[in-house]
MITI-15536 format. One line per field, with one value per residue (C-alpha): residue number from 1; residue in one letter; x, y, z. Coordinates in Angstrom, 2 decimals, padded with zeros to 5 digits, m for minus. Layout:
// residues N
resi = [NUM, ...]
resn = [A, ...]
px = [X, ...]
py = [Y, ...]
pz = [Z, ...]
This chain:
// residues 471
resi = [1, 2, 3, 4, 5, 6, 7, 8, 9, 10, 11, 12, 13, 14, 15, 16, 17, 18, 19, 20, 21, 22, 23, 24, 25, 26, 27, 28, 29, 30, 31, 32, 33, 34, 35, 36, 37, 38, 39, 40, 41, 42, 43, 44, 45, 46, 47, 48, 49, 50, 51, 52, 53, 54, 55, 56, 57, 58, 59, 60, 61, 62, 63, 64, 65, 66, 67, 68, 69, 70, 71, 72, 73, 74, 75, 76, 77, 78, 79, 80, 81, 82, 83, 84, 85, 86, 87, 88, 89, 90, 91, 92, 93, 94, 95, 96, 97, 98, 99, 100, 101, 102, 103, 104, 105, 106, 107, 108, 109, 110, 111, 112, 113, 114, 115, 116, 117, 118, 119, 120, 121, 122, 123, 124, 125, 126, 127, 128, 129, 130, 131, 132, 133, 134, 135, 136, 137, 138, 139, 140, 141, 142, 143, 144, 145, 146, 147, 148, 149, 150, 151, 152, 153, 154, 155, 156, 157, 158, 159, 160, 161, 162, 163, 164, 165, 166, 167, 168, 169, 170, 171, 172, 173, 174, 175, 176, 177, 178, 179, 180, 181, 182, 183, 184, 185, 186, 187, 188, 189, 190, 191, 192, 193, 194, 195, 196, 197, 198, 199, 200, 201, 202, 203, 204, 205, 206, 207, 208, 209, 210, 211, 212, 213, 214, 215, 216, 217, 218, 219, 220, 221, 222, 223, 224, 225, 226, 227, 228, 229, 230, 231, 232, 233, 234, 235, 236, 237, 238, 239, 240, 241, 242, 243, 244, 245, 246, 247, 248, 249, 250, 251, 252, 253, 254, 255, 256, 257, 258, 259, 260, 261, 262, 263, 264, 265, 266, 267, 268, 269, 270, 271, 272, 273, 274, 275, 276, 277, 278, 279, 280, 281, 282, 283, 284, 285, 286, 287, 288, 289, 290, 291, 292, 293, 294, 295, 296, 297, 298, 299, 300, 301, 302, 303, 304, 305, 306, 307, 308, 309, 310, 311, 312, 313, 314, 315, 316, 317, 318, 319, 320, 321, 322, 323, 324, 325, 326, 327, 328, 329, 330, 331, 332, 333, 334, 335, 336, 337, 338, 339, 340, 341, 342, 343, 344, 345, 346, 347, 348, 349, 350, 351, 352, 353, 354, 355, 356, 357, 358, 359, 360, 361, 362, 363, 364, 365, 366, 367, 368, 369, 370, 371, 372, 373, 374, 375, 376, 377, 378, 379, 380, 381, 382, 383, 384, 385, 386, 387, 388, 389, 390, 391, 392, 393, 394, 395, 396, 397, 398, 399, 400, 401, 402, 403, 404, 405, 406, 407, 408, 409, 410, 411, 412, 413, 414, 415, 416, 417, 418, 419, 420, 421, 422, 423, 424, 425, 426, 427, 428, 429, 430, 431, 432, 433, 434, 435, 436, 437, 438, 439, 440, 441, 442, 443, 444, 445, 446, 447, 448, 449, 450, 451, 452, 453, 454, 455, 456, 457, 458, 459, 460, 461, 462, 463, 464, 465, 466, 467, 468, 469, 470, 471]
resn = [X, X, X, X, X, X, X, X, X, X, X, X, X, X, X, X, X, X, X, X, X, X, X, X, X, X, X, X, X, X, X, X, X, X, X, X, X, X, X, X, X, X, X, X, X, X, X, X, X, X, X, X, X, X, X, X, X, X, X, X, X, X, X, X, X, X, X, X, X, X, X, X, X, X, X, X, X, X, X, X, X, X, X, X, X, X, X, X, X, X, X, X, X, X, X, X, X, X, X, X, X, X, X, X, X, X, X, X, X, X, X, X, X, X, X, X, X, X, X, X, X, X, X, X, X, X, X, X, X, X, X, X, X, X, X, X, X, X, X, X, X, X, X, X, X, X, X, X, X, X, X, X, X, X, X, X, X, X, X, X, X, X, X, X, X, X, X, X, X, X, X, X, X, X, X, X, X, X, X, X, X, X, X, X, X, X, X, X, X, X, X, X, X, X, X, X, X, X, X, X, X, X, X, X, X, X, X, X, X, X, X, X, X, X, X, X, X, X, X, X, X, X, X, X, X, X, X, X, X, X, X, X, X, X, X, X, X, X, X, X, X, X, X, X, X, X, X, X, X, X, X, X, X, X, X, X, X, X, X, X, X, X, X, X, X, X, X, X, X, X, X, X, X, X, X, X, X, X, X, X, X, X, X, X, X, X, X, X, X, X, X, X, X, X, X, X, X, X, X, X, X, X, X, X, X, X, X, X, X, X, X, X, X, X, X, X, X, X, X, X, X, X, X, X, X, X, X, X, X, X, X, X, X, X, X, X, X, X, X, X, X, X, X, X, X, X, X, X, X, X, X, X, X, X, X, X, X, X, X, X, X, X, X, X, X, X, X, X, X, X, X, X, X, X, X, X, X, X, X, X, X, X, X, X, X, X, X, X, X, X, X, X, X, X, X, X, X, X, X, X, X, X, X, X, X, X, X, X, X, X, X, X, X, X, X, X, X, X, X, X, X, X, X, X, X, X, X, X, X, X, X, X, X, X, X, X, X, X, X, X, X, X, X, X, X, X, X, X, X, X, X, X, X, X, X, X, X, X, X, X, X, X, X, X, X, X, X, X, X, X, X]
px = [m039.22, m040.00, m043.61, m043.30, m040.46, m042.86, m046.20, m044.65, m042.49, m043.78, m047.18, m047.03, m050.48, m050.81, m049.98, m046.91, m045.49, m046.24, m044.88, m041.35, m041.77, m041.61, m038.42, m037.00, m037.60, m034.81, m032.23, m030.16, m029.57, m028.91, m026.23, m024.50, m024.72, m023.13, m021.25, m022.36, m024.31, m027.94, m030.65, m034.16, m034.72, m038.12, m039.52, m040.25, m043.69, m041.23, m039.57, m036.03, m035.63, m035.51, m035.35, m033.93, m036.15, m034.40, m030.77, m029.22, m025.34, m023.16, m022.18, m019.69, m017.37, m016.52, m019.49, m018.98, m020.88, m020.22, m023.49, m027.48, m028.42, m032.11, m034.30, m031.27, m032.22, m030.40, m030.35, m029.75, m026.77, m025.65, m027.16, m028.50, m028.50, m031.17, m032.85, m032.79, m034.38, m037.17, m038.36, m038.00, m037.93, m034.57, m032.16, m028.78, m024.78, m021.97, m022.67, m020.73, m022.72, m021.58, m023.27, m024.19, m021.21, m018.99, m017.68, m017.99, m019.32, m020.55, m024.33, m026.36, m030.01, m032.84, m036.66, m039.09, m042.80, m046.42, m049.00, m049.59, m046.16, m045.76, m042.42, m042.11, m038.87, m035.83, m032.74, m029.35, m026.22, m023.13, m019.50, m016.16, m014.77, m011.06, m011.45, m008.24, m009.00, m005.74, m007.11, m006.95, m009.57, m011.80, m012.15, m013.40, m015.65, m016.99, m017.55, m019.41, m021.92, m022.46, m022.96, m025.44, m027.15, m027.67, m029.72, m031.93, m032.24, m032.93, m036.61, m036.62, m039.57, m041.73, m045.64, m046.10, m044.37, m046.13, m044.76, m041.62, m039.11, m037.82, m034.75, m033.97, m031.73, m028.78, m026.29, m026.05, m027.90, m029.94, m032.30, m033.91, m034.88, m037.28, m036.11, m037.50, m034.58, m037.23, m036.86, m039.62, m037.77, m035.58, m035.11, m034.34, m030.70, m031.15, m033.64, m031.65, m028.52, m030.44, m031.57, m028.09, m027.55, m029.89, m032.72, m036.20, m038.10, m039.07, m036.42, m038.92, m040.34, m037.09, m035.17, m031.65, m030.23, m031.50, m030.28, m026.92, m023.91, m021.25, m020.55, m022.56, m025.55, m028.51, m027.91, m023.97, m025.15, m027.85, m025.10, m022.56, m022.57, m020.94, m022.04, m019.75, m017.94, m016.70, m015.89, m017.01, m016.70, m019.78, m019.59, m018.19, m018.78, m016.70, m019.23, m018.48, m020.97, m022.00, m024.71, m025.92, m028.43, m031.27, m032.61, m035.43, m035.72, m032.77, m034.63, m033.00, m035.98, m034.09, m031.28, m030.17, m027.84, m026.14, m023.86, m021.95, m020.68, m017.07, m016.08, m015.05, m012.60, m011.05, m010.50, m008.87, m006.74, m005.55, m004.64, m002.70, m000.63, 000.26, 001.24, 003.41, 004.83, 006.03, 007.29, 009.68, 010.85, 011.73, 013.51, 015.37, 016.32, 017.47, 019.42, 021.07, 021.89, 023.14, 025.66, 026.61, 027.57, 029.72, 030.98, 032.62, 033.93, 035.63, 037.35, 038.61, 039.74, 042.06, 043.71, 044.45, 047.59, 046.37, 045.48, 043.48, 041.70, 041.21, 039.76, 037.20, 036.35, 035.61, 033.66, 031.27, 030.84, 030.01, 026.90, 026.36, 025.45, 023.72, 021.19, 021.00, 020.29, 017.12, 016.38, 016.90, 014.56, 011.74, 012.42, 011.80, 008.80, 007.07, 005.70, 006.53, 007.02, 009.89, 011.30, 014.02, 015.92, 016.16, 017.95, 020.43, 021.06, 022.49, 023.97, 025.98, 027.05, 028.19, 029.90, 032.02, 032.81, 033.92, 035.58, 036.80, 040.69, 041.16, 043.48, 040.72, 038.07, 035.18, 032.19, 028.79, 025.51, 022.15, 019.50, 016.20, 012.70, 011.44, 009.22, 008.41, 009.42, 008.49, 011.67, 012.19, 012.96, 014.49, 016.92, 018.10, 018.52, 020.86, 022.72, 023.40, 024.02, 026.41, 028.22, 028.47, 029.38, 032.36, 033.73, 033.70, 035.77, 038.01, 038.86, 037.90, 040.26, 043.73, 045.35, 043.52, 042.95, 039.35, 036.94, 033.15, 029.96, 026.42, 023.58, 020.59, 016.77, 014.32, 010.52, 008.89, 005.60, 006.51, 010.02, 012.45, 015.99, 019.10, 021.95, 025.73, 027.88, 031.86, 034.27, 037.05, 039.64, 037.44, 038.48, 038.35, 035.58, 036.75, 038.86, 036.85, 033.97, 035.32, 037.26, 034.89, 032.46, 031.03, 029.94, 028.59, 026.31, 025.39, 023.89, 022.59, 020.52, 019.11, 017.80, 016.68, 015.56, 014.51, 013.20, 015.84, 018.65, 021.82, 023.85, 027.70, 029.91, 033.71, 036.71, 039.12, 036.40, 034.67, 032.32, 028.44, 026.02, 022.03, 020.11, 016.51, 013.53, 010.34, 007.74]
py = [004.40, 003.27, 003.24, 001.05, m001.42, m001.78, m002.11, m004.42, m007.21, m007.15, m007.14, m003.86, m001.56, 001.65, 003.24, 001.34, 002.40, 005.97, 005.34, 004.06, 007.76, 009.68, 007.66, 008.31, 012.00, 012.10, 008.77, 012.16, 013.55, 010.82, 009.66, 013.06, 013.31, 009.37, 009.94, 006.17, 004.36, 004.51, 001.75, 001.25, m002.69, m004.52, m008.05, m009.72, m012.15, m014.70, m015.92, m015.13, m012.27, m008.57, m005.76, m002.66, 000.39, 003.39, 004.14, 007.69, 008.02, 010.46, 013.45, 014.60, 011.25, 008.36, 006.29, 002.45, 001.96, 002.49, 001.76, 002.24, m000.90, 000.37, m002.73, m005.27, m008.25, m008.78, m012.87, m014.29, m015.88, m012.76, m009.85, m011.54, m008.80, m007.30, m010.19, m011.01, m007.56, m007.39, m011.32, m010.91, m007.17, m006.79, m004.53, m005.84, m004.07, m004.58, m007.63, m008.82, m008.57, m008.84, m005.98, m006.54, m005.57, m008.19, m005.98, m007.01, m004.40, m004.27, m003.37, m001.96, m002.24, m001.03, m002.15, 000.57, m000.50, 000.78, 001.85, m002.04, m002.55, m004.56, m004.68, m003.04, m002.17, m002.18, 000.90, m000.16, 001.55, 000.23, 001.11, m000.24, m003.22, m002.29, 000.50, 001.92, 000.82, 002.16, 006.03, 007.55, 007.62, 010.74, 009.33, 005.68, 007.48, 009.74, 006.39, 004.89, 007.60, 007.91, 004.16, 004.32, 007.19, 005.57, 002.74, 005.78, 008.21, 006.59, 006.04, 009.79, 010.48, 013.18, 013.75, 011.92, 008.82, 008.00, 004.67, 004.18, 005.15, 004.12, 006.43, 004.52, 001.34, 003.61, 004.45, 008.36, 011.03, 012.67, 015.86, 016.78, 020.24, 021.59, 024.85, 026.79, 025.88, 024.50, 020.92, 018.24, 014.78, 013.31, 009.51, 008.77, 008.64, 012.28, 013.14, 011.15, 013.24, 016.52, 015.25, 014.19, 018.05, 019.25, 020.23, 019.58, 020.62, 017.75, 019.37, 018.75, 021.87, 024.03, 026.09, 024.75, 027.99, 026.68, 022.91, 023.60, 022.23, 024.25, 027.64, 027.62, 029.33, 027.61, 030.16, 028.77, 024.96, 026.16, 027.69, 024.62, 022.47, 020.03, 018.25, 020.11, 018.25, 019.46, 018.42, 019.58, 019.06, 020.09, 019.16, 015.79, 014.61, 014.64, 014.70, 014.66, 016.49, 016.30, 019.03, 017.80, 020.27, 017.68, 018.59, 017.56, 018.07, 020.41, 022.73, 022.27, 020.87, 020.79, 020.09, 016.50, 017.30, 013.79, 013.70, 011.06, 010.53, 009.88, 010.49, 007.02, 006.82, 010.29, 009.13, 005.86, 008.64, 009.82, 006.51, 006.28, 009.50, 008.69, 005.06, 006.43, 008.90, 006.16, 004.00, 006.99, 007.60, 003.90, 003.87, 006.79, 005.53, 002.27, 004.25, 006.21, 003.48, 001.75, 004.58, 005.27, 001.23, 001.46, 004.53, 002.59, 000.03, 002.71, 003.95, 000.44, m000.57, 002.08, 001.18, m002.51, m002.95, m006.72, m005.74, m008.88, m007.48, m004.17, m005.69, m007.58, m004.33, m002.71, m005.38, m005.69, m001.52, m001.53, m004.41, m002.18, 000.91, m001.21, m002.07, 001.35, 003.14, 000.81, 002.65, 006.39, 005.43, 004.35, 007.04, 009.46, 007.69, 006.40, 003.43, m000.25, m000.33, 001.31, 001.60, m000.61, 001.69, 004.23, 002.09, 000.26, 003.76, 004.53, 001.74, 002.42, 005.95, 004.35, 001.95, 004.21, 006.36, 003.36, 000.87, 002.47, 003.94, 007.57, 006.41, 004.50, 005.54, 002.90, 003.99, 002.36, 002.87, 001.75, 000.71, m001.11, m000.48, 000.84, m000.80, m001.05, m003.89, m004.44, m003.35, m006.66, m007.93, m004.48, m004.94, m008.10, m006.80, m004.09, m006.55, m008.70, m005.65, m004.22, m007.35, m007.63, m004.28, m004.50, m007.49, m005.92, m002.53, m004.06, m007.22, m006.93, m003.64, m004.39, m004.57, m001.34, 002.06, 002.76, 000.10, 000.24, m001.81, m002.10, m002.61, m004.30, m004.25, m006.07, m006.69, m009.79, m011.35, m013.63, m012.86, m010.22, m010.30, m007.92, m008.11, m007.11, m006.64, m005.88, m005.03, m006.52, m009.02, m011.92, m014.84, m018.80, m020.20, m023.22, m020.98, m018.79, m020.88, m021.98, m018.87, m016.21, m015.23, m012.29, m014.93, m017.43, m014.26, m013.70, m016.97, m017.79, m014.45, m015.28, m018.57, m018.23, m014.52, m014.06, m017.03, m016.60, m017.98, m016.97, m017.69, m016.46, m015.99, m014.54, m015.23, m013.05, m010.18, m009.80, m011.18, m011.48, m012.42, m012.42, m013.17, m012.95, m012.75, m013.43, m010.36]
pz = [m034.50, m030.73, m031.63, m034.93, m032.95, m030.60, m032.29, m035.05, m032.37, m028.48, m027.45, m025.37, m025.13, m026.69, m022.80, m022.19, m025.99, m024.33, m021.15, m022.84, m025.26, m022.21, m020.75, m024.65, m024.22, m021.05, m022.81, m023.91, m021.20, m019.76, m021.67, m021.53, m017.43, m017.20, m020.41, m021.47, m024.14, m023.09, m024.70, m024.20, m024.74, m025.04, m025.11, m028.12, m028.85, m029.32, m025.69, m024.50, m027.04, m026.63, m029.66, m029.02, m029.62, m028.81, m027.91, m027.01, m027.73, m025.46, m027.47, m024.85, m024.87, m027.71, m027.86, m028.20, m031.16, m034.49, m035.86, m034.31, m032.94, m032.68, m034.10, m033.12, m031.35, m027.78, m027.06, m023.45, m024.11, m025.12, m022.40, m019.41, m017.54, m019.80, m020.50, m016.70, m015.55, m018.22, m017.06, m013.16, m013.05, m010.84, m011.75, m012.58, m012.00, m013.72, m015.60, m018.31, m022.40, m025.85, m028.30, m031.43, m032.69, m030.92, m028.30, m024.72, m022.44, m018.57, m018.33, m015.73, m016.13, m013.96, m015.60, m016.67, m015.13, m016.02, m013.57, m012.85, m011.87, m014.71, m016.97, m020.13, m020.82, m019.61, m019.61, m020.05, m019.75, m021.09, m020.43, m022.17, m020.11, m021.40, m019.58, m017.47, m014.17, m012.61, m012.46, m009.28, m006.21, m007.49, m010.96, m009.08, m006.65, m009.83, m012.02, m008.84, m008.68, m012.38, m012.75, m009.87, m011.20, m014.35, m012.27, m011.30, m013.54, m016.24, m015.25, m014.52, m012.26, m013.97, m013.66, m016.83, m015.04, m012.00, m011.13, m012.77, m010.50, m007.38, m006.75, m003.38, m005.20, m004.76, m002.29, m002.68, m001.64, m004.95, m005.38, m008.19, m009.06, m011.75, m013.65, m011.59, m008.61, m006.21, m005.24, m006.72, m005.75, m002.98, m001.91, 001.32, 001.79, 000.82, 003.42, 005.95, 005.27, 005.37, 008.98, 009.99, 009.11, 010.92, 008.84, 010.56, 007.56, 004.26, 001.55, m000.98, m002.08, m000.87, m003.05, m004.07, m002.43, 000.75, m000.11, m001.86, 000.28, m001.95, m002.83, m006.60, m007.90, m009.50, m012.08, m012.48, m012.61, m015.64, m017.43, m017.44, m019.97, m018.04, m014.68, m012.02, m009.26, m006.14, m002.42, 000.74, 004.66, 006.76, 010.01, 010.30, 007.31, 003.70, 000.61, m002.91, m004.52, m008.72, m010.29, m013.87, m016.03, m017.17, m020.47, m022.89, m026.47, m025.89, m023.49, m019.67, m017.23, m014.23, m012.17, m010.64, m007.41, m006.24, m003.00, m002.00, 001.38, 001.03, 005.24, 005.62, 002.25, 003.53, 006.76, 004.97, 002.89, 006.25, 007.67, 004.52, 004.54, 007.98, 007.16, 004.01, 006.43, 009.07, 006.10, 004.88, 008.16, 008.83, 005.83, 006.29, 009.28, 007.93, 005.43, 007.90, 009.90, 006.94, 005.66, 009.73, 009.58, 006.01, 007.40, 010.51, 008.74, 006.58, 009.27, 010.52, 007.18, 007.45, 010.18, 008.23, 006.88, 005.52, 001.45, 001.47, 004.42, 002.74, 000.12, 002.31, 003.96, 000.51, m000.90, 002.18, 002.33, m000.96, m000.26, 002.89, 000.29, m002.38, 000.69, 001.87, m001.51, m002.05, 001.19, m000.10, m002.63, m000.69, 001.91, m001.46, m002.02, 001.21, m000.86, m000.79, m004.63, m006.56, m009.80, m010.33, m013.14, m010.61, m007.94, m010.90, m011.60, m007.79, m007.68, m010.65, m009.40, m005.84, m007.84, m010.14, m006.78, m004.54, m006.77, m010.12, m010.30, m011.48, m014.14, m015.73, m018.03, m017.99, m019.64, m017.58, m020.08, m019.40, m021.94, m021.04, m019.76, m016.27, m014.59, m010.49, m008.39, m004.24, m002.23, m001.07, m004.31, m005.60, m002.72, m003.65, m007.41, m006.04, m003.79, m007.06, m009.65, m007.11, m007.25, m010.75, m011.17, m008.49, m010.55, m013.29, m012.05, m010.16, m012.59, m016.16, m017.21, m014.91, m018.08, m020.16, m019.60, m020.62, m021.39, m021.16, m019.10, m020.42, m018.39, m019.97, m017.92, m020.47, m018.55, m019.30, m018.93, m016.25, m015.99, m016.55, m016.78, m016.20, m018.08, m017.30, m020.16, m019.93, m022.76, m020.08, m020.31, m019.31, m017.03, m016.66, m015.79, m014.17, m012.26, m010.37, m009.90, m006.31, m005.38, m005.85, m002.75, m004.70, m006.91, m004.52, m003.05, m006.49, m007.13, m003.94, m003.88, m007.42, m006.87, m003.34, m003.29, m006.71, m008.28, m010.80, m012.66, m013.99, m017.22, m016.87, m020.75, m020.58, m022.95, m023.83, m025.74, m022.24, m019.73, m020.29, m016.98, m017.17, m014.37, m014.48, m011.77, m011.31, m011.52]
C-alpha cells in the first residue's frame, strides 16, 4: 500500500519509496515500545498537503483510531507539525493536530531523509490530549522518555538506512543492541554517561553484560514482552533505566536500552520529604500549642463563678479547637492541601463533646462531596462550621429532648457552598442580628476570608444557613 500511495500522489523516486519500506518494517515495534499511534506521512504533488501511507497501531494499549487513516489526506490547518517537519525538515514536540477523525491529539514528528539529506517522509506519533495528567512522577518521567524515544526511534538506524537517523535530538542516554547482545549504536549522551562512569573504552561493539547498569540478563529482556523499567544509583548518580525488545516482521532484531538521568528530580524528592516533614512538625506544634492554650483557659473558667463569663470561656475554647484540628490534619498529612469533609467531620465530634447536654439526643449527619481545600481557607471553614454548630447545640433544642443537624458540602465550579440545617426551635431574626458575636465572626470570616456569602432562614420548623466560598 506504501508503494502504490506513494507512486500514485508524491513525486518520490523508486529509492526513497524503499527507504520509507524499511522505516515501515520497524512502525510496529515502535508503536508497541511508546504504546502510541505511529504514521508515516508524505508530501503530495499538490502543495501544503500530505497523504498518509502507512500507520502502525499499538496492540498493547487502546489505539486512538477507530478506522485506518492510511491514504487520508493531513491539511496544514489541520497538522502543522507534520506539515511543518516534511517542508523545513525540523522535528516538532508536542504540538497540538486534529485527525481525521475529529479528535485532537499532540504530535511529535521527527522527518525521515534519503542519502541526499533530502525529506521524504515524515513519522508521527500521536497521544490522546485528554489524557490524565495528574499521575504520579514515574509515570511523567516514563511518558518523557517514551515521547522522546519516539523522536528517535522511529528512523531506526539499520544498515539499510544510512542517513536517516540522528539519535542525538534527545535528552537520554540510548544503546541499541542487535540480537546477538553486542552493542551496534550509541549517541552521545550515552557515551558521555559511560565516561562519567568511568569507562575508557567506545561502548559500541561491547556486550550488554558489560553495559547493563541493572541486575537483568539479555536473555530476561528477550523474553519480556513488555519494555522493563527499573531504577538504579551508581555512584552519584540516580538513572531510570527502560529495556524494549525491537522486532521486525515479528522476529526480535535487537534490544533498545534508554537511561535517563533522573539525580536532580531525586534530589528535588528529597528536598520535598524534608519540607513535608518540617510542615508536619510545625503543625503539630501549632496544634499542641493550640490544645495547651484551650486547655488553660479551661482551667480558668473554672474558677468563674460569672455564667455569662463561662459562657465566653466556652465559646472561645471551642474556636481555639476548631483552629487546632485543621492542624491535626495537616500534621497527618504534611501537605498544604486537605480535605475539607475530614476536618467538618472533627469539628463535629469536638462539637458534640464540648457543647451538647447528656440529656439530649441530637442527631449530626453529613451528606455532600469531598473535595481538598488549602488550610488557610479550610481553617476559616472550621472557624465558621464550629460556630454554626455551637448555635445550634446550645440554642435550637432548649425546649426538646432529641432533635437532629444536617450538614450539607456541595462543590461547585467556581464556588461551593456548606450548608447547616437544624430541626430546632428557630429564632427572630431581627432579634439576634445585633446581639450575637458568634454571628458577627461568622459573617465577617465569610466575606473577608472566603470570598463568600451567607443566607440565614429560621421560624419556628428550624434554622437553615448556607455560606459558600470561593474554590
Amino acid at each position: 500500500m506504501l508503494r502504490k500511495l506513494c507512486r500514485t500522489y508524491t513525486n518520490l523516486l523508486e529509492e526513497d519509496i524503499k527507504i520509507l519500506k524499511n522505516v515501515e518494517n520497524y512502525l510496529q515495534s515502535i508503536s508497541n515500545l511508546v504504546k502510541a499511534d505511529i504514521f508515516i506521512d508524505c508530501l503530495t504533488r499538490e502543495s501544503g498537503i500530505a497523504i498518509v501511507v502507512s500507520e502502525a497501531k499499538p496492540s498493547n494499549t487502546r489505539s486512538l483510531y477507530r478506522e485506518t487513516v492510511v491514504g487520508e489526506l493531513a491539511l496544514m490547518e489541520n497538522e502543522p507539525a507534520a506539515l511543518r517537519t516534511l517542508q523545513i525538515g525540523m522535528g516538532t514536540s508536542d504540538l497540538k493536530a486534529i485527525t481525521q477523525e475529529n479528535r485532537v491529539v499532540k504530535q511529535n514528528t521527527v522527518p525521515i531523509k534519503n542519502n541526499e539529506d533530502k525529506v521524504i517522509g515524515v513519522l508521527i506519533m500521536e497521544k490522546d490530549i485528554t489524557e490524565d495528567l495528574s499521575k504520579n512522577r514515574n509515570m511523567e518521567i516514563l511518558s518523557e522518555t517514551t515521547e522522546q524515544l519516539s523522536q528517535t526511534l522511529m528512523n531506526l538506524r539499520s544498515p539499510e538506512l544510512p542517513n536517516t537517523v540522528d539519535f542525538n535530538l534527545i535528552n537520554d542516554a540510548i544503546i541499541i543492541f542487535n540480537d546477538y547482545g553486542v552493542s551496534i549504536y550509541a549517541n552521545h549522551i550515552a557515551e558521555d554517561m559511560y565516561i562519567k562512569l568511568g569507562y575508557k573504552d567506545k561502548i559500541v561493539g561491547m556486550k550488554f553484560n558489560n553495559l547493563v547498569l541493572s541486575k537483568i540478563s539479555f536473555c530476561k529482556v528477550l523474553k519480556e514482552n513488555n519494555s522493563i523499567l527499573s531504577e538504579v544509583s551508581i555512584a552519584d548518580f540516580s538513572l531510570q533505566i527502560k529495556y524494549a525488545v525491537l522486532r521486525k516482521h515479528n522476529s526480535i532484531c535487537g534490544v533498545v536500552m534508554l537511561i535517563k538521568d533522573i539525580t536532580d528530580i531525586k534530589e528535588k524528592e528529597k528536598q520535598l520529604i524534608l519540607k513535608a516533614v518540617a510542615i508536619r512538625e510545625i503543625h503539630h506544634r501549632v496544634k499542641n500549642n493550640l490544645q495547651t492554650i484551650a486547655s488553660i483557659l479551661r482551667l480558668q473558667s473554672r474558677r468563674i463563678n460569672n455564667e455569662e463569663a463561662k459562657k465566653a470561656f466556652k465559646e472561645s475554647i471551642g474556636r481555639i479547637l476548631s483552629i487546632a484540628t485543621t492542624h491535626e490534619v495537616l500534621a497527618q498529612n504534611g501537605i498544604d492541601d486537605v480535605d475539607i469533609k475530614n476536618i467538618l467531620s472533627k469539628i463535629k465530634d469536638n462539637s458534640i463533646r464540648n457543647f451538647i447536654q447528656y440529656n439530649k439526643q441530637i442527631d449530626i449527619k453529613f451528606i455532600g462531596d469531598s473535595f481538598y481545600v488549602n488550610s488557610d481557607k479550610a481553617t476559616s471553614i472550621a472557624i465558621v462550621l464550629n460556630e454554626l454548630l455551637q448555635n445550634s447545640l446550645q440554642h435550637a433544642f432548649v425546649d426538646k429532648k432529641e432533635g437532629g443537624i444536617e450538614i450539607i458540602i456541595k462543590k461547585g465550579i467556581m464556588y461551593s457552598n456548606i450548608s447547616v440545617i437544624d430541626n430546632g426551635k428557630g429564632f427572630d431574626m431581627n432579634l439576634i442580628r445585633n446581639e450575637s458575636l458568634g454571628l458577627d465572626i461568622v459573617k465577617s470570616i465569610v466575606k473577608d476570608k472566603l470570598n463568600g456569602d451567607i443566607n440565614i432562614e429560621s421560624n419556628e420548623s428550624g434554622t437553615k444557613v448556607v455560606f459558600c466560598f470561593k474554590n
